[in-house]
C-alpha positions as CSV (number, residue, x, y, z in Angstrom):
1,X,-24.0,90.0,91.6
2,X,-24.8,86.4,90.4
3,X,-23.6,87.1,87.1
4,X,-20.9,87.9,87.8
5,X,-19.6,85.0,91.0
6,X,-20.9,82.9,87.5
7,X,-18.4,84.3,84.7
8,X,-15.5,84.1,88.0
9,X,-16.2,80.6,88.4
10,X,-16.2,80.0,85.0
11,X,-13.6,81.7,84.4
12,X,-9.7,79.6,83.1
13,X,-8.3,82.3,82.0
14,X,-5.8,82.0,84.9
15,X,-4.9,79.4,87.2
16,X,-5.3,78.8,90.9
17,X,-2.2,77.6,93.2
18,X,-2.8,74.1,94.1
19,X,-1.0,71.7,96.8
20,X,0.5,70.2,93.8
21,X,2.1,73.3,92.3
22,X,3.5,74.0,95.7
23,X,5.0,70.2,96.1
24,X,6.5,70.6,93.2
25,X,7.8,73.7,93.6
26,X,9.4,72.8,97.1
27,X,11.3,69.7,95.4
28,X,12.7,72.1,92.8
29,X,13.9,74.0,95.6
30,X,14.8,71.4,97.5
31,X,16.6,69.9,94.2
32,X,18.4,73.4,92.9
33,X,20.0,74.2,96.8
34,X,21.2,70.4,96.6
35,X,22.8,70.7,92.8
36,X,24.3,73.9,94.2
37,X,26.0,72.5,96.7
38,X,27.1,69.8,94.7
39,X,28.8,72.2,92.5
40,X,30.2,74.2,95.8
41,X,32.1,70.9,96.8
42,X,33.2,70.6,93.2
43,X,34.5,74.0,92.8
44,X,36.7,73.6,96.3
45,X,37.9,70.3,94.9
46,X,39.2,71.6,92.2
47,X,40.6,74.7,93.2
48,X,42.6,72.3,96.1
49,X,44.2,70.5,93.2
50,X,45.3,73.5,91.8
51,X,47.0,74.8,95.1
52,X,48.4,71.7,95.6
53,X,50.0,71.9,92.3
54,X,51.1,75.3,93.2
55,X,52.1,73.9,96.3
56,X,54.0,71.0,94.5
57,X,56.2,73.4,92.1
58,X,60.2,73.1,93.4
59,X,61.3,77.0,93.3
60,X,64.9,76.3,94.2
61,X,67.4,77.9,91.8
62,X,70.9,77.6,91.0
63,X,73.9,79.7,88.8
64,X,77.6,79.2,88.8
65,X,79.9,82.4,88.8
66,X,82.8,83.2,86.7
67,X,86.2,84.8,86.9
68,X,88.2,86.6,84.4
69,X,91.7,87.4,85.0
70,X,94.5,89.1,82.1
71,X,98.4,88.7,83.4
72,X,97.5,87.3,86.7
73,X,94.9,90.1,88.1
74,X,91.6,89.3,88.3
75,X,89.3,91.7,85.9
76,X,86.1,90.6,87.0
77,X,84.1,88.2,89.5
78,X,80.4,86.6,89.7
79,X,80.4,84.6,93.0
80,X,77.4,81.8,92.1
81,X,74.2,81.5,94.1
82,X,71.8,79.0,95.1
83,X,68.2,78.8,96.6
84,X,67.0,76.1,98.1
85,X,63.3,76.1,98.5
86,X,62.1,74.0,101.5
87,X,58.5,72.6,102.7
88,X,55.6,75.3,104.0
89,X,52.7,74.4,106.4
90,X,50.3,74.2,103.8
91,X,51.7,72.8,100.7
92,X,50.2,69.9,99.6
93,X,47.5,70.8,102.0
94,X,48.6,68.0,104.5
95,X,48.5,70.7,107.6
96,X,45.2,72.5,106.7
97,X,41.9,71.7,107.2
98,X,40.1,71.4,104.4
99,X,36.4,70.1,103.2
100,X,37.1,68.4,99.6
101,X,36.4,64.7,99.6
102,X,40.2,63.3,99.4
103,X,40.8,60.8,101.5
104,X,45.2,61.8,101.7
105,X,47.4,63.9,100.2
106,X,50.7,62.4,101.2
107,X,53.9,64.2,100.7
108,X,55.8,61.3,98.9
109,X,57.8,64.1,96.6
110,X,59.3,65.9,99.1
């Protein structure tokens, strides 16, 4: 039985969890959920610029009609349309509540 408590406490074939492979295991944890949200707050930040973008795109539309007429009758007629897109609550994102570090978002283009 001495023999072998001996060869175990000689033994480094392996290695023994100390305090200060748990600190610094702890501040890698600490430091990787940090970085992650980091990244989080980045990601939102830039998907918000790209609704706002979205959000900033003028959909209106506009065509002219026509009419064709032989001897005085009409032969055919296009009346023209338009479209004329207006503001929604949350374009440019000045309605919503949102968490992405700007400070305003005016609505100067519309």
């Amino acid at each position: 039985m001495l023999r072998v408590m001996h060869r175990l406490y000689n033994d480094e074939a392996g290695f023994i969890i100390s305090a200060e492979l748990v600190l610094v295991l702890t501040i890698a944890v600490l430091a990787m959920i940090v970085g992650l949200s980091e990244v989080a707050v980045a990601v939102n930040t830039e998907l918000n610029d790209v609704s706002n973008a979205i959000g900033a795109l003028n959909q209106s539309y506009c065509f002219t009609g026509f009419k064709a007429s032989c001897d005085g009758k009409t032969k055919s007629y296009v009346a023209g349309s338009s479209f004329q897109d207006s503001y929604d609550d949350c374009d440019l994102n000045t309605t919503c509540d949102l968490v992405t570090g700007t400070a305003y978002v005016g609505t100067e283009g519309w």
